[in-house]
C-alpha positions as CSV (number, residue, x, y, z in Angstrom):
1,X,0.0,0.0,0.0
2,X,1.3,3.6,-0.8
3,X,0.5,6.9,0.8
4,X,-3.2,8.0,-0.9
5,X,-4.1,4.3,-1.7
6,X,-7.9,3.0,-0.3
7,X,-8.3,-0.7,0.8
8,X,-12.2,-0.6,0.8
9,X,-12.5,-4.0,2.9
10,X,-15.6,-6.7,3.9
11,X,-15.3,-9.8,5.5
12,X,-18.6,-11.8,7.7
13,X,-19.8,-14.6,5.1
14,X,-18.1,-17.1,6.3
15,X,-16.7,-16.0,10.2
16,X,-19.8,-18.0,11.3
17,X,-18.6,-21.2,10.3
18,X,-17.0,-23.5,13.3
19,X,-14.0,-24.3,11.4
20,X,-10.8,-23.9,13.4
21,X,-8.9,-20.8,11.6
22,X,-12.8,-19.9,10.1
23,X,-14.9,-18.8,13.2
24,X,-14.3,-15.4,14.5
25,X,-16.8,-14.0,17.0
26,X,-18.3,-10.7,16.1
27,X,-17.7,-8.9,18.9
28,X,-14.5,-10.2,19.1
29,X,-12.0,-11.5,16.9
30,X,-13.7,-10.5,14.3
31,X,-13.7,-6.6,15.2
32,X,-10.5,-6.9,16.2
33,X,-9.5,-7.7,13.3
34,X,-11.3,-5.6,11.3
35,X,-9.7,-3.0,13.1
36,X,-6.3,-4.1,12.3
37,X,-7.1,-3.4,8.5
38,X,-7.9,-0.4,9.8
39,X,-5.0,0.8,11.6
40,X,-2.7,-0.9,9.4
41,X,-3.9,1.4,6.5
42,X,-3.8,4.5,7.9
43,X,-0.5,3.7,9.2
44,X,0.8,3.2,5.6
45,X,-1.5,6.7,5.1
46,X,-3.9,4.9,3.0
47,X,-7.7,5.5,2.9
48,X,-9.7,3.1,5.1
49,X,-13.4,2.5,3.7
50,X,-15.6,-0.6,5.3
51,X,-17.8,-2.5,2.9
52,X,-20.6,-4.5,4.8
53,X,-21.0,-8.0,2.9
54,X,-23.9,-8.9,0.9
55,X,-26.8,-10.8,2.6
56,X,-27.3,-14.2,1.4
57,X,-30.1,-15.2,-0.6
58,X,-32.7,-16.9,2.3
59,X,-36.3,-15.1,1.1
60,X,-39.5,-16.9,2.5
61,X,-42.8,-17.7,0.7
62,X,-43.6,-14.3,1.5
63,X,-40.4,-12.4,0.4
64,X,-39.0,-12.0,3.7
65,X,-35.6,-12.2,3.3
66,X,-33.2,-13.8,6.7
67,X,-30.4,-12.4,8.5
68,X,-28.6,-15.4,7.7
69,X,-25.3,-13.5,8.7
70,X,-26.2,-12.0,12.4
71,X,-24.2,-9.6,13.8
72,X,-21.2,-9.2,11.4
73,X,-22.8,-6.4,9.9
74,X,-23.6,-4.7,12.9
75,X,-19.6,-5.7,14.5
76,X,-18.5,-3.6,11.0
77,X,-21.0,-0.6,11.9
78,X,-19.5,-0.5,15.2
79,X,-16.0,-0.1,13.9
80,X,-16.7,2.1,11.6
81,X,-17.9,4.6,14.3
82,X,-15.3,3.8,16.5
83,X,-12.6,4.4,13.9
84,X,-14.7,7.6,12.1
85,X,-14.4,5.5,9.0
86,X,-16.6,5.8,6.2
87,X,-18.9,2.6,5.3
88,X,-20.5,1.4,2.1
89,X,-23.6,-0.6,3.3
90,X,-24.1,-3.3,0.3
91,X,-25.8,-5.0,3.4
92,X,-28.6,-3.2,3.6
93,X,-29.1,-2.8,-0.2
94,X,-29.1,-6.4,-0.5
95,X,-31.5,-7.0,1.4
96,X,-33.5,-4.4,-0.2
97,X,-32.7,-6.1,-3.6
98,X,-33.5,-9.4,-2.2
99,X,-36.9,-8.5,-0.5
100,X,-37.9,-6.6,-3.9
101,X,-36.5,-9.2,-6.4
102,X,-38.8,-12.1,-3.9
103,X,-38.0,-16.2,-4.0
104,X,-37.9,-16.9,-7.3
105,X,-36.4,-13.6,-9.2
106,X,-34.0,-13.4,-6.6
107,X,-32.1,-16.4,-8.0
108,X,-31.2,-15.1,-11.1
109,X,-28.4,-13.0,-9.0
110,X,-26.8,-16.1,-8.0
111,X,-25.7,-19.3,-9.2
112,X,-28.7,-21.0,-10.2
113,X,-28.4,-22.8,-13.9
114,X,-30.1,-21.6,-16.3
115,X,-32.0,-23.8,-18.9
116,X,-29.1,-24.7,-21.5
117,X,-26.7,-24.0,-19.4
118,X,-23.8,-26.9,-18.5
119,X,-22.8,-27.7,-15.4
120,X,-19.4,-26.6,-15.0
121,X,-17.0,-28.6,-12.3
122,X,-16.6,-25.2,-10.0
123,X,-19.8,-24.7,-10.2
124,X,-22.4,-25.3,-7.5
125,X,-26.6,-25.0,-8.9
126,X,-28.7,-23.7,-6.5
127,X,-25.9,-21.7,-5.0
128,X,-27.4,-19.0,-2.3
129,X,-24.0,-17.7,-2.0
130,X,-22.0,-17.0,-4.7
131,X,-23.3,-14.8,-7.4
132,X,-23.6,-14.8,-11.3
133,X,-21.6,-12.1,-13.1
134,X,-24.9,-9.9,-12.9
135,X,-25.6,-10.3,-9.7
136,X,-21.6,-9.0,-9.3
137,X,-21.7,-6.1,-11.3
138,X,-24.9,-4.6,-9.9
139,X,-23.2,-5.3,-6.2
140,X,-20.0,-3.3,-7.6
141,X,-22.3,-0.7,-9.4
142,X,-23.9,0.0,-6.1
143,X,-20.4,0.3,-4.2
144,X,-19.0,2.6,-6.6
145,X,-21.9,4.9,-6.6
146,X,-21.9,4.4,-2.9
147,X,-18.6,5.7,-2.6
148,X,-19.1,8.7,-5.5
149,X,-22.1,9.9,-3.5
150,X,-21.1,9.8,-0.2
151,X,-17.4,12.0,-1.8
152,X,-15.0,9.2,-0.4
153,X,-13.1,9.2,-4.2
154,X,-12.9,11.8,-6.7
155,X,-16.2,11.8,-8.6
156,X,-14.5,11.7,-12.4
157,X,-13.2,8.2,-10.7
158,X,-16.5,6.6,-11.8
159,X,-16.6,5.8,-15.2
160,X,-18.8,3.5,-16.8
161,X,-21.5,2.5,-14.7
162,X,-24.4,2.4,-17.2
163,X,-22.5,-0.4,-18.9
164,X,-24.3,-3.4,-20.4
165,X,-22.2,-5.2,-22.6
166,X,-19.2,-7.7,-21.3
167,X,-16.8,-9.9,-22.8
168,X,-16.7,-13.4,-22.0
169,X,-12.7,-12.5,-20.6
170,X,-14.7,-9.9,-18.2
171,X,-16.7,-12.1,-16.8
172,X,-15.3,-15.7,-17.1
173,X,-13.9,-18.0,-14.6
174,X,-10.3,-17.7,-14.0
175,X,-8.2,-21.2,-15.0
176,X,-6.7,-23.2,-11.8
177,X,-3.8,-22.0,-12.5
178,X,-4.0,-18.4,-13.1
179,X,-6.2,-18.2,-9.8
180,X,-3.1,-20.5,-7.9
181,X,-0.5,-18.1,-8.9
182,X,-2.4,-14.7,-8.4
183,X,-2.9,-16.0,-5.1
184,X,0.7,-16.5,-4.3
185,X,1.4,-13.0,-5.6
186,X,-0.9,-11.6,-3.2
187,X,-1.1,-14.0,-0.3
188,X,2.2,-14.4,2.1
189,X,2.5,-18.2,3.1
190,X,3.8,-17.4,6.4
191,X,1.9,-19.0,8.8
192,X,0.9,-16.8,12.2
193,X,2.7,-18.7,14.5
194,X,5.9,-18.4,12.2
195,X,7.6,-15.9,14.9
196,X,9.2,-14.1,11.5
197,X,6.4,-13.1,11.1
């Protein structure tokens, strides 16, 4: 990170999970470290913006969408007016989305096959997590307007937004191997106990 740089940063889908190395506790682990991203970037004078996850896709018979991910949302909220940082709340537009789009249109933002459509090995029907490429761009449309309105980055930043039309290399699944070595560009392999570290 350099001086002026923003790490807009989200975490909460998957903290729930009991998995040693998974579970964080909201309150807890989780906000602490949350806040670590935090102070870590504005020691390296960056920009610090929180992005609250999207909700998953649980919508009732009568469009009632659940709050499948409890209090990570709120834990993020909390930090963010602890640390006077600014938030983009693709939380609570999701749920908005979700409630508005009801049970069945609300599939078409995630991974649910569509007639035609192959079954791809990395590729999970019925998926209530993960979205499709629309239901991707939409969430990203929303965060960059999000952070245009609310005059986090320069306004003449935001380019592009009405945009309709992607190529298949825009959109498409990266190969195993191009994910397995962008990965080790980005990720250190140190473990935490490693006292280098």
């Amino acid at each position: 990170m350099s001086p002026g740089d923003y790490l807009i940063f989200g975490f909460g889908q998957i903290d729930w999970k009991p998995d040693a190395g998974l579970h964080t506790d909201p309150f807890g682990s989780f906000l602490e470290h949350m806040r670590a991203y935090a102070v870590g970037t504005r020691a390296a004078q960056g920009h610090p913006v929180v992005l609250l996850p999207f909700e998953r896709r649980r919508v009732d018979l009568h469009g009632n969408v659940s709050r499948f991910l409890g209090d990570y949302p709120s834990a993020m909220r909390r930090l963010a007016q602890e640390e006077h940082l600014p938030v983009v709340d693709l939380y609570g537009q999701s749920l908005a989305w979700w409630e508005e789009l009801g049970q069945e249109n609300s599939k078409h933002a995630f991974t649910y096959l569509r007639p035609g459509e192959p079954l791809q090995k990395i590729v999970q029907d019925a998926d209530n997590v993960h979205l499709r490429a629309e239901g991707a761009i939409e969430c990203a449309r929303y965060v960059a307007r999000s952070l245009r309105s609310q005059q986090i980055i320069p306004e003449h930043w935001i380019t592009g937004l009405d945009r309709r039309r992607f190529s298949y290399d825009e959109l498409g699944w990266l190969d195993d191997d191009t994910f397995a070595r962008r990965t080790r560009e980005r990720v250190s392999m140190r473990l935490p106990e490693d006292p280098a570290v």
